[in-house]
Gaussian input, Z-matrix of N, CA and C with variables (Angstrom, degrees):
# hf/3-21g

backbone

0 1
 N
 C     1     B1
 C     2     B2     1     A1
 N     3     B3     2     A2     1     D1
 C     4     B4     3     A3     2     D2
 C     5     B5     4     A4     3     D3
 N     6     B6     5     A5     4     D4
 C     7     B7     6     A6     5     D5
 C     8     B8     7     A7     6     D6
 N     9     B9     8     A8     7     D7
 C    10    B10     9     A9     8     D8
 C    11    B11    10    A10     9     D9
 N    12    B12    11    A11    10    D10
 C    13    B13    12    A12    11    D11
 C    14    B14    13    A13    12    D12
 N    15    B15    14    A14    13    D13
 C    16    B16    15    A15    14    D14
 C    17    B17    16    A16    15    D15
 N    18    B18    17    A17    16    D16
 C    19    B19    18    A18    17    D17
 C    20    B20    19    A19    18    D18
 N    21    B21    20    A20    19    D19
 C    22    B22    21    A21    20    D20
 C    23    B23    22    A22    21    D21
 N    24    B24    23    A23    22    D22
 C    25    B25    24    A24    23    D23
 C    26    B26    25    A25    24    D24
 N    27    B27    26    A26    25    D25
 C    28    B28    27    A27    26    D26
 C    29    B29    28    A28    27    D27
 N    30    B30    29    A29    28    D28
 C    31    B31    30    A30    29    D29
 C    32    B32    31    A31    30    D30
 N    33    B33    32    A32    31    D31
 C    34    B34    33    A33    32    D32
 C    35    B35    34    A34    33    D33
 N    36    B36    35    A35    34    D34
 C    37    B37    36    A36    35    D35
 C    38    B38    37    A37    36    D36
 N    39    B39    38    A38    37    D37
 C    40    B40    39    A39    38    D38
 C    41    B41    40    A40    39    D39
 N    42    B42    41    A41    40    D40
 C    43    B43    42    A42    41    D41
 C    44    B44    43    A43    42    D42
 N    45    B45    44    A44    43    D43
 C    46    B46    45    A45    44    D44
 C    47    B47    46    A46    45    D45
 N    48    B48    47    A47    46    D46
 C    49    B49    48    A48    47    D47
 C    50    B50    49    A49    48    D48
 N    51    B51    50    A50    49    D49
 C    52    B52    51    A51    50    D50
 C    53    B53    52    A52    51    D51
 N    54    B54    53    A53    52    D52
 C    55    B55    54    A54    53    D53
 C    56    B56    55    A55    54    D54
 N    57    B57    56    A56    55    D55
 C    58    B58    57    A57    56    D56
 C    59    B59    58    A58    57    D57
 N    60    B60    59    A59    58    D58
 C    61    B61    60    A60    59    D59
 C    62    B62    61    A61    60    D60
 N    63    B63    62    A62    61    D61
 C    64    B64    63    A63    62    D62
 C    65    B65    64    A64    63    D63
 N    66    B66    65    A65    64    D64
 C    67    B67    66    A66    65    D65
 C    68    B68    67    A67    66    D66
 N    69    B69    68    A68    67    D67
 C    70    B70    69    A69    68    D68
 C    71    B71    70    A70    69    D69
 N    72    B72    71    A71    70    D70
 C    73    B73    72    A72    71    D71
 C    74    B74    73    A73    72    D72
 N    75    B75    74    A74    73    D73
 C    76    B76    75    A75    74    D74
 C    77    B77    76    A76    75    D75
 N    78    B78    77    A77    76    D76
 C    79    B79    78    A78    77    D77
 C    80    B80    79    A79    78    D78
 N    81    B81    80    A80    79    D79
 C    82    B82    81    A81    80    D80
 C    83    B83    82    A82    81    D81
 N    84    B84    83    A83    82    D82
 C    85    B85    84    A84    83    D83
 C    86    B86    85    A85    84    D84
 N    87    B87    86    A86    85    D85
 C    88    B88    87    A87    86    D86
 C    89    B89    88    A88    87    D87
 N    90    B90    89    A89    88    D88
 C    91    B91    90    A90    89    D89
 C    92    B92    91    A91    90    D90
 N    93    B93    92    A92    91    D91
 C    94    B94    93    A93    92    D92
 C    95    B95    94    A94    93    D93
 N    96    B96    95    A95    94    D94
 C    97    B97    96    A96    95    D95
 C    98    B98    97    A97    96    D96
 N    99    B99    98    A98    97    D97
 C   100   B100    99    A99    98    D98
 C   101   B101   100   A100    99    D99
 N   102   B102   101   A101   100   D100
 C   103   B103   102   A102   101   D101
 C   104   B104   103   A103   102   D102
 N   105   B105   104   A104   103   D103
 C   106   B106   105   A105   104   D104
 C   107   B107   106   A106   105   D105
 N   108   B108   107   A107   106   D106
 C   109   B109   108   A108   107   D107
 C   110   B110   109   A109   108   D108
 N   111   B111   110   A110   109   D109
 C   112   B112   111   A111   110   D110
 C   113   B113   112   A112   111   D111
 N   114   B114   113   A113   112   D112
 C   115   B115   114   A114   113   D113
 C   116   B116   115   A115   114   D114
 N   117   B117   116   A116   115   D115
 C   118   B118   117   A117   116   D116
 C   119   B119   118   A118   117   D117
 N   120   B120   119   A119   118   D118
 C   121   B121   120   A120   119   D119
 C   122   B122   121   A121   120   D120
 N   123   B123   122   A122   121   D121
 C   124   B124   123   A123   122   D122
 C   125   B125   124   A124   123   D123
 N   126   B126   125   A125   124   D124
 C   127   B127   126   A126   125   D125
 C   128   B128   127   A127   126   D126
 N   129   B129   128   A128   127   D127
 C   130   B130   129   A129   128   D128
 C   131   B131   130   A130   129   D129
 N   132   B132   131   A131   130   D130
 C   133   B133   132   A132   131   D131
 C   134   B134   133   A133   132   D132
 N   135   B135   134   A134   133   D133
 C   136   B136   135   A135   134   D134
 C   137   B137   136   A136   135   D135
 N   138   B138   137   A137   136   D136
 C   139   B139   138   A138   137   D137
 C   140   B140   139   A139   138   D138
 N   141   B141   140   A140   139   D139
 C   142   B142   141   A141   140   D140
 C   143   B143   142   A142   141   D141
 N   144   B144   143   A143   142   D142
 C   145   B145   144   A144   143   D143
 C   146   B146   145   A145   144   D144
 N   147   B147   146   A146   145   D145
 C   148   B148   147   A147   146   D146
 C   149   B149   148   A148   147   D147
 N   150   B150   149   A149   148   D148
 C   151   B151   150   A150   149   D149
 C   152   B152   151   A151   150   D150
 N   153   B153   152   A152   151   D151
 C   154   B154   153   A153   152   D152
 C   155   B155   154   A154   153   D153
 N   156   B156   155   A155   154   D154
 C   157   B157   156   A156   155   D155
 C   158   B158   157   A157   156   D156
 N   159   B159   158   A158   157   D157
 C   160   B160   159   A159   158   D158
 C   161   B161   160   A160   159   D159
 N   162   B162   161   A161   160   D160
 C   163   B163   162   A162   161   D161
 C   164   B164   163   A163   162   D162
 N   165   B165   164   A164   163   D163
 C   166   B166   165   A165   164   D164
 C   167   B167   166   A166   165   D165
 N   168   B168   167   A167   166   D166
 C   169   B169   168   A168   167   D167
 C   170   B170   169   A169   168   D168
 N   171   B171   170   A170   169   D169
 C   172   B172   171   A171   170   D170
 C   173   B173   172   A172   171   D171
 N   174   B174   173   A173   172   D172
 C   175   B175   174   A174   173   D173
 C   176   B176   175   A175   174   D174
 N   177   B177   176   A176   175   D175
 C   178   B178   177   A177   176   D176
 C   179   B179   178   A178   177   D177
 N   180   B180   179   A179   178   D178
 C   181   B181   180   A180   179   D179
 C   182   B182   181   A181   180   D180
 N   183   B183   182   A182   181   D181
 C   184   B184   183   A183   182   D182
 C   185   B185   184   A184   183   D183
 N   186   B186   185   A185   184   D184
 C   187   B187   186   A186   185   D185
 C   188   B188   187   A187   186   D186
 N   189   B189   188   A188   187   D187
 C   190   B190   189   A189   188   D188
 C   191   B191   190   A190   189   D189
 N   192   B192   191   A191   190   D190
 C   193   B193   192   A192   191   D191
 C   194   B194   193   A193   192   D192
 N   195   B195   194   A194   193   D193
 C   196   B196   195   A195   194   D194
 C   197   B197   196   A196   195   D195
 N   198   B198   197   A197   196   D196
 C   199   B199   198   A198   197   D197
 C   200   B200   199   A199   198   D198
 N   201   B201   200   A200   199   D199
 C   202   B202   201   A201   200   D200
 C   203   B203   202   A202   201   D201
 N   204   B204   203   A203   202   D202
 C   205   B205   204   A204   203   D203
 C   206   B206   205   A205   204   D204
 N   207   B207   206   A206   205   D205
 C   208   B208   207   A207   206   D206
 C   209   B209   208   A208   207   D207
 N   210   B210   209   A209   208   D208
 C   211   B211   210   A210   209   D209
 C   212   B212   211   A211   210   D210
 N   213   B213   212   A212   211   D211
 C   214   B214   213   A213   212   D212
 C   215   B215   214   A214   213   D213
 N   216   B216   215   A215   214   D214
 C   217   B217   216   A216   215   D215
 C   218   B218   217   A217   216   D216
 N   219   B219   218   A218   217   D217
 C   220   B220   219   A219   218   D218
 C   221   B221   220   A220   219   D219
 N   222   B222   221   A221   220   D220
 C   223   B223   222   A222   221   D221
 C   224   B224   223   A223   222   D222
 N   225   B225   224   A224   223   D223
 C   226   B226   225   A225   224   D224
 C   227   B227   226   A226   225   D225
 N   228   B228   227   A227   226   D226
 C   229   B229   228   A228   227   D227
 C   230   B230   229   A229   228   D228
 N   231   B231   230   A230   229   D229
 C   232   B232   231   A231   230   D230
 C   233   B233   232   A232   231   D231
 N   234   B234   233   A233   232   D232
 C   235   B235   234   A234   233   D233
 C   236   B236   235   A235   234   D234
 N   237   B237   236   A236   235   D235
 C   238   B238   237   A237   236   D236
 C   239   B239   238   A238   237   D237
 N   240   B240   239   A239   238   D238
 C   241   B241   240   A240   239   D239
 C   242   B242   241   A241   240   D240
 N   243   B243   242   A242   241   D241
 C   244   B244   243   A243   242   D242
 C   245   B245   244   A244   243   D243
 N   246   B246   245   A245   244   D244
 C   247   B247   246   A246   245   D245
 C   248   B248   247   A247   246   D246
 N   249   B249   248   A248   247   D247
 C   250   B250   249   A249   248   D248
 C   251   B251   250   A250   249   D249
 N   252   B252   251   A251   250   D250
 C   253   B253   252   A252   251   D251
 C   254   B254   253   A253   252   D252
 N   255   B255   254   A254   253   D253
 C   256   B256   255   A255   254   D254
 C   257   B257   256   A256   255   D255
 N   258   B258   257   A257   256   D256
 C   259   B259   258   A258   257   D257
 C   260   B260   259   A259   258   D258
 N   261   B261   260   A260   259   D259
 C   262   B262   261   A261   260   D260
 C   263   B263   262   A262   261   D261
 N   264   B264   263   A263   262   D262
 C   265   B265   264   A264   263   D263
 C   266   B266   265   A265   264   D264
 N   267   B267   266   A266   265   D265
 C   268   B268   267   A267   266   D266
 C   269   B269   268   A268   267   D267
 N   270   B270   269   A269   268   D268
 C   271   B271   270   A270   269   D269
 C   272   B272   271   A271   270   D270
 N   273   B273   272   A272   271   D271
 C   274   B274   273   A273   272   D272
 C   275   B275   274   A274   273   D273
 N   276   B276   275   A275   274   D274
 C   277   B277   276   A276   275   D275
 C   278   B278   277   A277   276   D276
 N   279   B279   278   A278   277   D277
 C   280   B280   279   A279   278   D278
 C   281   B281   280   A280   279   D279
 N   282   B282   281   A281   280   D280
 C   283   B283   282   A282   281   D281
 C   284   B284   283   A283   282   D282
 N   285   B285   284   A284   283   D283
 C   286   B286   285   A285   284   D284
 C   287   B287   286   A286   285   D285

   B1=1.4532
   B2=1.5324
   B3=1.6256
   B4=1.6820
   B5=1.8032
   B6=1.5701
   B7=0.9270
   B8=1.9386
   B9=1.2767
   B10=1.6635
   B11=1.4417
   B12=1.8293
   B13=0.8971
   B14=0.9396
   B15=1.3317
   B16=1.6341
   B17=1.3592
   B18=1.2966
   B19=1.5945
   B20=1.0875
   B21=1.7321
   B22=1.6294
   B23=1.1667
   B24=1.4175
   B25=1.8501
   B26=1.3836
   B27=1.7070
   B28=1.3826
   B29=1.7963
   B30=1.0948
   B31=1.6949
   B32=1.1853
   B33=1.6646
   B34=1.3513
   B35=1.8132
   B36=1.4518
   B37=1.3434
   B38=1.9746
   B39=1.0990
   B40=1.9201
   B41=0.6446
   B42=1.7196
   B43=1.9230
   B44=2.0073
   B45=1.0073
   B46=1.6047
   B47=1.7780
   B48=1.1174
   B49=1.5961
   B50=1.1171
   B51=1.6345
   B52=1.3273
   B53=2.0974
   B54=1.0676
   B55=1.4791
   B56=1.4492
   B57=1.7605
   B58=1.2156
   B59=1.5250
   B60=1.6346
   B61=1.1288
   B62=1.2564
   B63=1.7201
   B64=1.0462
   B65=1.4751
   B66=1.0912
   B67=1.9416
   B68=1.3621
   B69=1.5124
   B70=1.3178
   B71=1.3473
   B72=1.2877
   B73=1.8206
   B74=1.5451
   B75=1.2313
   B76=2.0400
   B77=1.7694
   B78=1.4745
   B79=1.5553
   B80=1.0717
   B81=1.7967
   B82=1.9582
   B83=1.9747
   B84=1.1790
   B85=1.7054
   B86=1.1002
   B87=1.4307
   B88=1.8840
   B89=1.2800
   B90=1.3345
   B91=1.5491
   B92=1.4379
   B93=1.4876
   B94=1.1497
   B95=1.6091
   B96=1.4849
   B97=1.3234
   B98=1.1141
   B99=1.4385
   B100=1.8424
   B101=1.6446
   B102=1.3506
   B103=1.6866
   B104=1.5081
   B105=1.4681
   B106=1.6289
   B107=2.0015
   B108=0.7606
   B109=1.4658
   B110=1.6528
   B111=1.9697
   B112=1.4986
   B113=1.7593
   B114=1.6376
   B115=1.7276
   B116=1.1331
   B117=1.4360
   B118=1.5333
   B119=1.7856
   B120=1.6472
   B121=0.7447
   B122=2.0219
   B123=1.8201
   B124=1.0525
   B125=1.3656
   B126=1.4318
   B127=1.2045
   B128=1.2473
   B129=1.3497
   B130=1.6880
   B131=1.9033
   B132=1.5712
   B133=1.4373
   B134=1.3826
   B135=1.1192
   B136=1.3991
   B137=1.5251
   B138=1.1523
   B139=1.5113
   B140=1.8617
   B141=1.5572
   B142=1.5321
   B143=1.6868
   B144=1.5140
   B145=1.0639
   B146=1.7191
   B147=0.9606
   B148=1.8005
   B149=1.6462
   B150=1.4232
   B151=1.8866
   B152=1.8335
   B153=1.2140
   B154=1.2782
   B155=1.6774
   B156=1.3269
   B157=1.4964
   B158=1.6292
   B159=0.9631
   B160=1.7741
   B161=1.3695
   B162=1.4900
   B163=0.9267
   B164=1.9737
   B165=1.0899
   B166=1.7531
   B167=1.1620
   B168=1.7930
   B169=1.0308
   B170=1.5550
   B171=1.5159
   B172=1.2413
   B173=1.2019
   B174=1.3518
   B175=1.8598
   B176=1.3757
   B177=1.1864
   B178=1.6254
   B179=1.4001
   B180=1.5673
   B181=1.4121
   B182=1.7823
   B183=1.1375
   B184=1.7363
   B185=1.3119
   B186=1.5965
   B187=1.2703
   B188=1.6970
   B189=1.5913
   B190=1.9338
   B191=1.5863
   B192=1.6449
   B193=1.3616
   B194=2.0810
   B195=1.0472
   B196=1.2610
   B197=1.8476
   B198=0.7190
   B199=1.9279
   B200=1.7323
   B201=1.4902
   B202=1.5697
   B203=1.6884
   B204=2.0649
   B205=1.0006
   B206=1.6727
   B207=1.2143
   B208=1.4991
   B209=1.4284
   B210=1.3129
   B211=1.9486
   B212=1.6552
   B213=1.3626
   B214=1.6598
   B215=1.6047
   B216=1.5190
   B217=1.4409
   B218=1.4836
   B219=1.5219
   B220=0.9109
   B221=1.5988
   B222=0.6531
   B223=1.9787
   B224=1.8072
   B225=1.6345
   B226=1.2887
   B227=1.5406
   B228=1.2604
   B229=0.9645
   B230=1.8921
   B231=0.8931
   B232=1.5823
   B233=1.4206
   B234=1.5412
   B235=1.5444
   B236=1.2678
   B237=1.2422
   B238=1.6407
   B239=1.9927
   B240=1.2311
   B241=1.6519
   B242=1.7274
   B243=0.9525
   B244=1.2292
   B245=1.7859
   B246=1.6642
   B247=1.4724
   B248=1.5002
   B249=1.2981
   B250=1.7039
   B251=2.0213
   B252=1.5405
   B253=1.7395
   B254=1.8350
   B255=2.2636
   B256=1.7292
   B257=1.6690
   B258=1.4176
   B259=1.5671
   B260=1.4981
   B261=1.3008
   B262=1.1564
   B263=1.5539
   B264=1.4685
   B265=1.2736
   B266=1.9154
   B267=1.0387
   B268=2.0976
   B269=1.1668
   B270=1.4266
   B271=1.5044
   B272=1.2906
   B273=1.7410
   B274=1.4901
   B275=1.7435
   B276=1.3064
   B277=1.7896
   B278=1.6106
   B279=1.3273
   B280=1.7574
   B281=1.4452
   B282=1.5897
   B283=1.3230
   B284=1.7125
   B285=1.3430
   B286=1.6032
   B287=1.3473
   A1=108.60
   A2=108.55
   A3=104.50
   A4=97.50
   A5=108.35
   A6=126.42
   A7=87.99
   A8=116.57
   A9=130.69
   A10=93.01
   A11=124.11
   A12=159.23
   A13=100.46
   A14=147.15
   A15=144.99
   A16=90.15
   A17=125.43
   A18=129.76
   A19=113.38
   A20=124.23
   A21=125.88
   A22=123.47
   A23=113.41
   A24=109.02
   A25=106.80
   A26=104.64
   A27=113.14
   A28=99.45
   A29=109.74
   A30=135.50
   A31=94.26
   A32=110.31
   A33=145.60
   A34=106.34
   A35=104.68
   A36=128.93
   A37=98.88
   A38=97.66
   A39=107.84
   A40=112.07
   A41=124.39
   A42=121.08
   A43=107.64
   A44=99.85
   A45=89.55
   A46=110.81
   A47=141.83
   A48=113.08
   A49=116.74
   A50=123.24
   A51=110.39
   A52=94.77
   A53=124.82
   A54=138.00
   A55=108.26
   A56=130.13
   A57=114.55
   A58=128.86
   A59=117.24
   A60=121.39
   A61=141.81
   A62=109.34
   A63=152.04
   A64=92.19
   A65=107.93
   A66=108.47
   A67=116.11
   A68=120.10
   A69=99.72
   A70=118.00
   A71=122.61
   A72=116.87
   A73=101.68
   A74=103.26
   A75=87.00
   A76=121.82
   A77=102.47
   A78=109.29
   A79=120.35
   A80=97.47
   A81=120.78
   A82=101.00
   A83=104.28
   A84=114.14
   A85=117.70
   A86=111.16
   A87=95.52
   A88=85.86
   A89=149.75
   A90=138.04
   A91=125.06
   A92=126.60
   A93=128.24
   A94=110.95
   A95=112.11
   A96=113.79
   A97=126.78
   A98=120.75
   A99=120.69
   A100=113.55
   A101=116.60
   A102=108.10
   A103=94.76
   A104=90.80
   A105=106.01
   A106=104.63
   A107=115.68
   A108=121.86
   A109=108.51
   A110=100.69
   A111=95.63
   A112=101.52
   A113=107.83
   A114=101.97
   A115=122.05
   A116=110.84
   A117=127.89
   A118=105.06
   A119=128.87
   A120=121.87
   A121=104.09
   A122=115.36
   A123=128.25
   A124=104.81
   A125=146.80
   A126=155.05
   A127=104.56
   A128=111.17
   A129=135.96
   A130=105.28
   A131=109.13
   A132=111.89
   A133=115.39
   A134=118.17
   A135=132.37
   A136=116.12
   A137=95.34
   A138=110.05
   A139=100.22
   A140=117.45
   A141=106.33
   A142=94.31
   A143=125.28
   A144=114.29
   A145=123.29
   A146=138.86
   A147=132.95
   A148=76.51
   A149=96.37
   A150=133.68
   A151=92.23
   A152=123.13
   A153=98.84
   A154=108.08
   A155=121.86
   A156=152.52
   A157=88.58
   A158=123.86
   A159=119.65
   A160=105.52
   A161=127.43
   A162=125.68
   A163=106.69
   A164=115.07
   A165=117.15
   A166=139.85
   A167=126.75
   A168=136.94
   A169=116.87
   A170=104.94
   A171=97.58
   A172=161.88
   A173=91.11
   A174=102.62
   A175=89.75
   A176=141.96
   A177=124.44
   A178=105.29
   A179=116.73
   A180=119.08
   A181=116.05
   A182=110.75
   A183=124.97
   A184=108.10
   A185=135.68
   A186=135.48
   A187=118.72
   A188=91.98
   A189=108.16
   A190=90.07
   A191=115.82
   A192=128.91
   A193=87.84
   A194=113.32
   A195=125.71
   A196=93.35
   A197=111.77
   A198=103.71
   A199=84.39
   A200=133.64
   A201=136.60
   A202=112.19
   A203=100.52
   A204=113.45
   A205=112.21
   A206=139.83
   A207=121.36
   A208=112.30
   A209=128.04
   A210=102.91
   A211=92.61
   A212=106.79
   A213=98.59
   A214=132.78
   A215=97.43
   A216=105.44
   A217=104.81
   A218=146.03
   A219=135.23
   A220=124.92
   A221=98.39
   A222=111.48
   A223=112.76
   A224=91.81
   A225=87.05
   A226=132.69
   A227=126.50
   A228=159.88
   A229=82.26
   A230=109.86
   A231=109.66
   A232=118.18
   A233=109.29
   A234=114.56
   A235=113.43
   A236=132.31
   A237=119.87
   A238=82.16
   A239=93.84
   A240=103.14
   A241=86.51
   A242=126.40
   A243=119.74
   A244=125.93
   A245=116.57
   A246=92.61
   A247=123.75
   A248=117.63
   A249=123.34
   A250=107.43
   A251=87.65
   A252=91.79
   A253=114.04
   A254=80.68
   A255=88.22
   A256=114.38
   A257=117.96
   A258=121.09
   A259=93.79
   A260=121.37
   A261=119.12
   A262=137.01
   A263=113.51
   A264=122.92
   A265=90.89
   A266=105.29
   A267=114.21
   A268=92.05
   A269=114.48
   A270=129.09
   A271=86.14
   A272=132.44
   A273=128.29
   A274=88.41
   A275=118.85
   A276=99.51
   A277=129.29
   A278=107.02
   A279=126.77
   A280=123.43
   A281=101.01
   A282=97.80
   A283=109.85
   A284=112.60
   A285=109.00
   A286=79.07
   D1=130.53
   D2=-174.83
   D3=-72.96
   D4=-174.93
   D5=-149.26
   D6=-89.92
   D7=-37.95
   D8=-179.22
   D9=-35.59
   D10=-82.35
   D11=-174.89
   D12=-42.87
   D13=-40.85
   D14=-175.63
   D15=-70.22
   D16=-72.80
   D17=-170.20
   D18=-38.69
   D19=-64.14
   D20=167.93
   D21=-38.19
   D22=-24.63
   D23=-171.74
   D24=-88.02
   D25=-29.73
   D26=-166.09
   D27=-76.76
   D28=-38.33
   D29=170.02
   D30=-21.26
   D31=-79.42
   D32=-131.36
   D33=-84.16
   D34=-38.66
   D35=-162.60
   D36=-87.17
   D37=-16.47
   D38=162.74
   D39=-84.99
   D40=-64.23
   D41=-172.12
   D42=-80.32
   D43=-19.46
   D44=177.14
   D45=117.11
   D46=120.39
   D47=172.96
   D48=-71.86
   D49=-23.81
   D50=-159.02
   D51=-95.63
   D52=-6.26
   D53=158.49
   D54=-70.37
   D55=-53.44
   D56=165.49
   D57=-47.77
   D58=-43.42
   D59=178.80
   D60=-83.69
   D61=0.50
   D62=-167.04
   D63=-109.31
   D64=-84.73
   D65=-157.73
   D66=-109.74
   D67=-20.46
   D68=176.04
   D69=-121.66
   D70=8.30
   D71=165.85
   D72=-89.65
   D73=-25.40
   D74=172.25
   D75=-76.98
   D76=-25.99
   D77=172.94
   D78=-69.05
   D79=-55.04
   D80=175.18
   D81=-37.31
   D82=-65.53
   D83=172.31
   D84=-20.35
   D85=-55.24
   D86=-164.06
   D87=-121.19
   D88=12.65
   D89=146.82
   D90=-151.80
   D91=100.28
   D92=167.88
   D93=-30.76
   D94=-65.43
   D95=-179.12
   D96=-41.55
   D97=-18.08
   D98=-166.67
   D99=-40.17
   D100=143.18
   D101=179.07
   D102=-114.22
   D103=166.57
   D104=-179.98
   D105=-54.16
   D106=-45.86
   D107=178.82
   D108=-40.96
   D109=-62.70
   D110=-165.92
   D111=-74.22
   D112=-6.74
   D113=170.48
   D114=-56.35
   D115=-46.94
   D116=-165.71
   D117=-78.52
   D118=-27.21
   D119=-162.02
   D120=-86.46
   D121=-32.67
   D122=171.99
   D123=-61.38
   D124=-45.96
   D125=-160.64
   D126=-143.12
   D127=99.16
   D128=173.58
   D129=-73.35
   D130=2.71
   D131=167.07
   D132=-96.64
   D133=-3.64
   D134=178.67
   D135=-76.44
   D136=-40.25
   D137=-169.48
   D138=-63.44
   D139=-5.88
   D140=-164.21
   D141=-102.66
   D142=11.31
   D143=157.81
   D144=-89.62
   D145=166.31
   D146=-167.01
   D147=-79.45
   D148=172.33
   D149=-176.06
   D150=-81.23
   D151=-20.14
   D152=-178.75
   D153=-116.83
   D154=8.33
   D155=160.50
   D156=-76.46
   D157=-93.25
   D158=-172.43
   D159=-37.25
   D160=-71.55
   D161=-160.73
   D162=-46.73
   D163=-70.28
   D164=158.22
   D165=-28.00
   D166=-33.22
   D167=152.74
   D168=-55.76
   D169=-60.78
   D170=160.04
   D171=-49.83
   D172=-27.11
   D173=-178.96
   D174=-89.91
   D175=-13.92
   D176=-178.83
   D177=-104.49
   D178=-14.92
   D179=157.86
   D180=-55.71
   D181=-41.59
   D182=179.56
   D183=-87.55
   D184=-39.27
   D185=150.56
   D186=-14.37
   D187=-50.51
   D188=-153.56
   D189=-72.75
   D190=-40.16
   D191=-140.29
   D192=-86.54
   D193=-50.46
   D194=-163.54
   D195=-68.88
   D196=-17.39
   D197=-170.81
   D198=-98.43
   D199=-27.36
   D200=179.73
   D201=77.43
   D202=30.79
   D203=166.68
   D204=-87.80
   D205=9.12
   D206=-179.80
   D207=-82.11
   D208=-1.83
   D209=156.68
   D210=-69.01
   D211=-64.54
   D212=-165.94
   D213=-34.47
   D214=-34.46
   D215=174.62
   D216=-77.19
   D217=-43.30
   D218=134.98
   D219=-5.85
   D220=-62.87
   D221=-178.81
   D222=-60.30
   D223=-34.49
   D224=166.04
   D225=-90.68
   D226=-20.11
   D227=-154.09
   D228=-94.01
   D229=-99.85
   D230=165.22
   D231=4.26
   D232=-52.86
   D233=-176.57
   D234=-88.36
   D235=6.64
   D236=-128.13
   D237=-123.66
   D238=176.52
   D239=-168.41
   D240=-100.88
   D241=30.56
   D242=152.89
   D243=-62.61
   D244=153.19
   D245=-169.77
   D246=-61.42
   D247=-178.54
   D248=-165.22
   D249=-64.72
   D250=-47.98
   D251=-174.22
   D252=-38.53
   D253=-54.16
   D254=-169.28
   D255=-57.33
   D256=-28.65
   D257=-158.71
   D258=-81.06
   D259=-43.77
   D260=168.22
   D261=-54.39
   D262=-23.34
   D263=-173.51
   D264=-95.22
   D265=-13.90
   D266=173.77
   D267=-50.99
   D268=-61.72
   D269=-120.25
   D270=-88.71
   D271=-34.93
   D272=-160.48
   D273=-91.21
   D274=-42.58
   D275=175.66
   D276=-51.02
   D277=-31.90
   D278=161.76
   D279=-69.16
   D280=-20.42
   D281=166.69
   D282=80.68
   D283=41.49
   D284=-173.62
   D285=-123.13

């Protein structure tokens, strides 16, 4: 496994995949800037993680986005023994 791929999993394996694909590659998308506030206010499911759970998801949610790894993490996420819904909701952000 390259060194990219180590980082993304390690990325991924903090904020959650099925939380990346869920809440923060659709936010990350149309605003880097998003804050934990306007997170919690778009997704009232957010709010059931603690203030320092959001805050962490996020910054490794923007981490993934800022290096212009989220197809890749996608790609992995896709492959990954994660449950069926989340791999599936991968597969429709990639567009397969």
């Amino acid at each position: 496994m390259e060194e990219k791929e180590k980082q993304i999993r390690s990325l991924l394996q903090s904020c959650g995949m099925k939380t990346f694909v869920k809440y923060l590659f659709p936010a990350l998308s149309k605003d880097m800037y998003v804050t934990v506030l306007e997170m919690s206010r778009k997704y009232p499911e957010y709010n059931d993680f603690s203030a320092n759970a959001q805050n962490s998801k996020l910054s490794k949610g923007k981490t993934i986005f800022k290096n212009g790894w989220e197809y890749d993490a996608l790609e992995i996420i896709a492959d990954s023994q994660a449950d069926p819904e989340t791999r599936l909701r991968a597969k429709e952000l990639l567009g397969e």
